[in-house]
N, C-alpha and C positions, 0 to 999 in steps of 0.2 A: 402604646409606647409611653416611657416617661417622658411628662413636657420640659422641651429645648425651650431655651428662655434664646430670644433672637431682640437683638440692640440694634435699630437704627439711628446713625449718625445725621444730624442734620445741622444745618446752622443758617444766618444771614445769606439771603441771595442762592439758597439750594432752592434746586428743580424738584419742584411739586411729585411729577411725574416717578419719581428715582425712587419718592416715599411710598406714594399711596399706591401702584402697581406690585412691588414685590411685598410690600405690607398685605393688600388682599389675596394674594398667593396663599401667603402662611395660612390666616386665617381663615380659609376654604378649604387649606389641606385639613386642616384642625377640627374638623366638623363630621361626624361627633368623634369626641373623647378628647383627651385629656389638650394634645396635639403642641402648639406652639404658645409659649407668653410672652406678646410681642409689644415691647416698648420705644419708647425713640427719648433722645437725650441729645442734649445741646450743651454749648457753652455754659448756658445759663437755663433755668426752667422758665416755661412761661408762654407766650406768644413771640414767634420765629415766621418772621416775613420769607417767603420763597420770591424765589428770580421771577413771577410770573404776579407778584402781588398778594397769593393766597397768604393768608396765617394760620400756621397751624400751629397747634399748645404742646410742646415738647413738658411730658411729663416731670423729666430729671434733668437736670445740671449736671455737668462732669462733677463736682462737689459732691455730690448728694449717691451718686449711684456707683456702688461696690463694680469697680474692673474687672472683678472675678468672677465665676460662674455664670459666663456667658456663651451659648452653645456656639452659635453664629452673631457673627456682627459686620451688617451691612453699611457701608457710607455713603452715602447720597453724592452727586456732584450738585453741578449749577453752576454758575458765573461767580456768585459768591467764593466759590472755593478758592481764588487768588488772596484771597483777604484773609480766609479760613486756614491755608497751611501757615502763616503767619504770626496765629495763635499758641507759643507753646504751653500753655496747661493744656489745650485741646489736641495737641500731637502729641503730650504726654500720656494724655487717657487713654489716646485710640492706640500709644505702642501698648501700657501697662495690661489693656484688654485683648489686644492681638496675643499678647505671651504665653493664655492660659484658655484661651477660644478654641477651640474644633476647627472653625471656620472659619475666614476671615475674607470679607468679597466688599468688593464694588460698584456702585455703579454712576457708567461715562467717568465724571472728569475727578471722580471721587476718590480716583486711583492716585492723584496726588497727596490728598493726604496721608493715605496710605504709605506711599514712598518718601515723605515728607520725616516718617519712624525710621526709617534707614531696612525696614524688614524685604522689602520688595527687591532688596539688592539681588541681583543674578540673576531674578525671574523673567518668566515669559509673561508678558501682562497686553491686553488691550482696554483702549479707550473712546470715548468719538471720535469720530476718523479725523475732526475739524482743529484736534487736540493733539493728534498724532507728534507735529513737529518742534512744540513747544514740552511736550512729555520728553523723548528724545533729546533735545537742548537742554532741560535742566535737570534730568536725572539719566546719564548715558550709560548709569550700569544697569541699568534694564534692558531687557530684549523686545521692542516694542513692535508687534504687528497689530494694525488697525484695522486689517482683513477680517477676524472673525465675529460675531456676534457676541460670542464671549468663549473668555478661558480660562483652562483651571491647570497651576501649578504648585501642584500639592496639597496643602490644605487653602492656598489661596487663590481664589476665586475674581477676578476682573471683567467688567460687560460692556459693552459699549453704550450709546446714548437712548437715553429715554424707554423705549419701550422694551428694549431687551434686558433692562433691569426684570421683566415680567417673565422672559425667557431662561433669564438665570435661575430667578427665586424656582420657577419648575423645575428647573434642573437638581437644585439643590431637593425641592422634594421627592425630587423620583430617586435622587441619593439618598435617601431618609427612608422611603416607605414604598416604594417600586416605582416601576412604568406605570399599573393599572392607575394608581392613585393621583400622579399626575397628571393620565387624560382625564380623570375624573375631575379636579380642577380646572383644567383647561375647557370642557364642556362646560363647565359650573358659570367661569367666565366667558365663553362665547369666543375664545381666541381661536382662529380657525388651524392654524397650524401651530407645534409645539416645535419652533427650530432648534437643527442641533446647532451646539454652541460655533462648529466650524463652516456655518453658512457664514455665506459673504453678509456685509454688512448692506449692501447695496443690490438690486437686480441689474444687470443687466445695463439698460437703460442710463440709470440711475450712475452707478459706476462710474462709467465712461464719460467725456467729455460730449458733447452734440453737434454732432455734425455742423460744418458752419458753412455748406453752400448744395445746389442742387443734386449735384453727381451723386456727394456720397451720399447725402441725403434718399435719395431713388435705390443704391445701393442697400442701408441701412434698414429700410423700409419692406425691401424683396425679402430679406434674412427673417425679420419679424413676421412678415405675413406668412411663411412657410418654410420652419426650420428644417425642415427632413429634404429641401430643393437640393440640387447637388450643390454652388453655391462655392463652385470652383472660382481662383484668383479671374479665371478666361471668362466665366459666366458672370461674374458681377461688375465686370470692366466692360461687358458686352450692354449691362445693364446700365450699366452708365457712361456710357457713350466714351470710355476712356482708354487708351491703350492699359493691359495689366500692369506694367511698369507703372506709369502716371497715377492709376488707380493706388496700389501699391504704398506710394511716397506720400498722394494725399489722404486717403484711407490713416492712415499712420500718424502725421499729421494731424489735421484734427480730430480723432477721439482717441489718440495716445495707445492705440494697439491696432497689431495689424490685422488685415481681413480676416485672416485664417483662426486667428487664438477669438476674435470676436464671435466668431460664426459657434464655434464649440461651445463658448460661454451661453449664448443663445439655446443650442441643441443641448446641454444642461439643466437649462432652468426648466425647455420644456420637457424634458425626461422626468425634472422632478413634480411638475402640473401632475402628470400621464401617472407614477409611480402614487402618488399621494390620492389619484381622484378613481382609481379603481383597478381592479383585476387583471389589466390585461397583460398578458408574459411579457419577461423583461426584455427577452430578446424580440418581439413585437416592436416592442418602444424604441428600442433602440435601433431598427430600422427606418421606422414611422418618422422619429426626431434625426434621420441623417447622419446616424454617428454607427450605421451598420451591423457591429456585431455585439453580442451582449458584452464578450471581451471588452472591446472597444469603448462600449459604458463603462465599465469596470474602471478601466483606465482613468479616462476622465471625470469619473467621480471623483476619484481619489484623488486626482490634482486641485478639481475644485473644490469639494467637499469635504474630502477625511475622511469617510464611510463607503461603503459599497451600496450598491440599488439596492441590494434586496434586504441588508439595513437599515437602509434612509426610509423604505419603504414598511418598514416592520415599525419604525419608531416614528415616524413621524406625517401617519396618514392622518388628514382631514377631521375635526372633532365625529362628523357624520359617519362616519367607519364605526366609530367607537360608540357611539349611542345607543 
């Protein structure tokens, strides 16, 4: 292929992680042949402290490097970026380079600079989730869900925090040069999974609030040690010593969804373990994980996920499949 010349955005108080994760993406895909010419540019050239202390030498200054001819151009977030959209020559570069770019993506909080150019108006965009309500507050003509790992409306591209910067840049290669050549990367780096961009940003777990007392706690516990149990409103009120009603209102309470939509998030995730970690029929799985029929998978992928099993399952097996 002809090499894409690819600009990373960076400045005072950018996350380390937003550079050097989608930066070794490129340069992995790029091997051999002509592949990507990956630069990074700042306010100023020079030495560019990250939120984390590292210093890295941003080759160019907004001054110094032509806004044009640039295939993709990625922006880093970090902490700094409160400071950073505040900069107008640097929200000028990043619209003047947005205008005649291919690509134009971010990653986490990096999206406000982005929207900072006024281009982001109307879009679907995500960011870290932790950024969600301050994204929404000061720029409300966006459409802002924090739900997915990352998203792409139209040619622009938004990720959410840190590591999914690594999950976009794959993305954008497998736009570039296929599926094969993405897992090929993805093995190169050892990343065990390649998510699609409408995984949650969270598992499970993670997600949801934590339990905050015995009952559901014992409740919560039974679901995880065996998603495919039945695992009815009766059985887990039985499991926890509570009327279903009571179960019900504290369940809901605290971890902020009710027993039923948590139990399928669970019977989800483990569908996606089962689909990613080997062979076995879909409709196996989807009795094995509790959610019955392949149908019934079906369904509930598509609310959580965006994909069908036997897509999620085709794109997004284990580096080990692929080897």
């Amino acid at each position: 292929m002809q090499q894409r010349r690819v600009v990373f955005v960076i400045f005072e108080g950018f996350q380390s992680l937003d550079l050097a994760g989608p930066f070794e993406v490129f340069q992995q895909a790029g091997r051999p042949g002509p592949g990507y010419d990956c630069l990074t540019v700042a306010p100023v050239a020079g030495p560019v402290r990250s939120a984390g202390g590292l210093r890295v030498h941003a080759e160019h200054g907004i001054g110094d490097l032509d806004p044009t001819g640039i295939d993709t151009l990625v922006v880093a977030g970090g902490n700094g970026v409160d400071d950073a959209v505040r900069d107008p020559a640097l929200v000028e570069w990043i619209a003047e380079a947005s205008a005649t770019a291919r690509r134009i993506t971010s990653v986490c909080s990096g999206v406000f600079l982005l929207a900072a150019t006024g281009l982001l108006d109307g879009r679907r965009v995500t960011t870290h989730w932790s950024r969600d309500a301050q994204l929404r507050r000061e720029h409300p003509g966006l459409t802002v869900d924090t739900r997915p790992v990352f998203v792409r409306d139209g040619q622009v591209w938004t990720s959410a925090g840190v590591t999914a910067g690594m999950d976009l840049a794959l993305a954008l290669v497998e736009d570039d040069l296929g599926r094969e050549a993405a897992h090929t990367v993805a093995q190169q780096l050892v990343l065990f999974l390649r998510r699609p961009g409408s995984q949650a940003q969270f598992s499970v777990p993670l997600w949801s609030a934590q339990p905050a007392s015995d009952p559901i706690r014992t409740a919560v516990a039974a679901v995880h040690a065996d998603p495919g149990a039945p695992h009815t409103l009766a059985d887990l009120a039985d499991r926890a010593g509570l009327s279903p009603r009571h179960l019900q209102r504290r369940f809901t309470a605290e971890l902020g969804v009710g027993p039923a939509e948590y139990v399928e998030r669970v019977r989800v995730e483990a569908a996606q373990r089962a689909l990613t970690g080997g062979d076995e029929p879909v409709t196996a799985i989807a009795r094995r994980c509790g959610l019955g029929s392949s149908e019934s998978l079906r369904r509930a992928f598509h609310r959580h996920c965006g994909v069908t099993p036997t897509d999620y399952r085709n794109r997004f097996r284990s580096t080990d499949d692929h080897a």
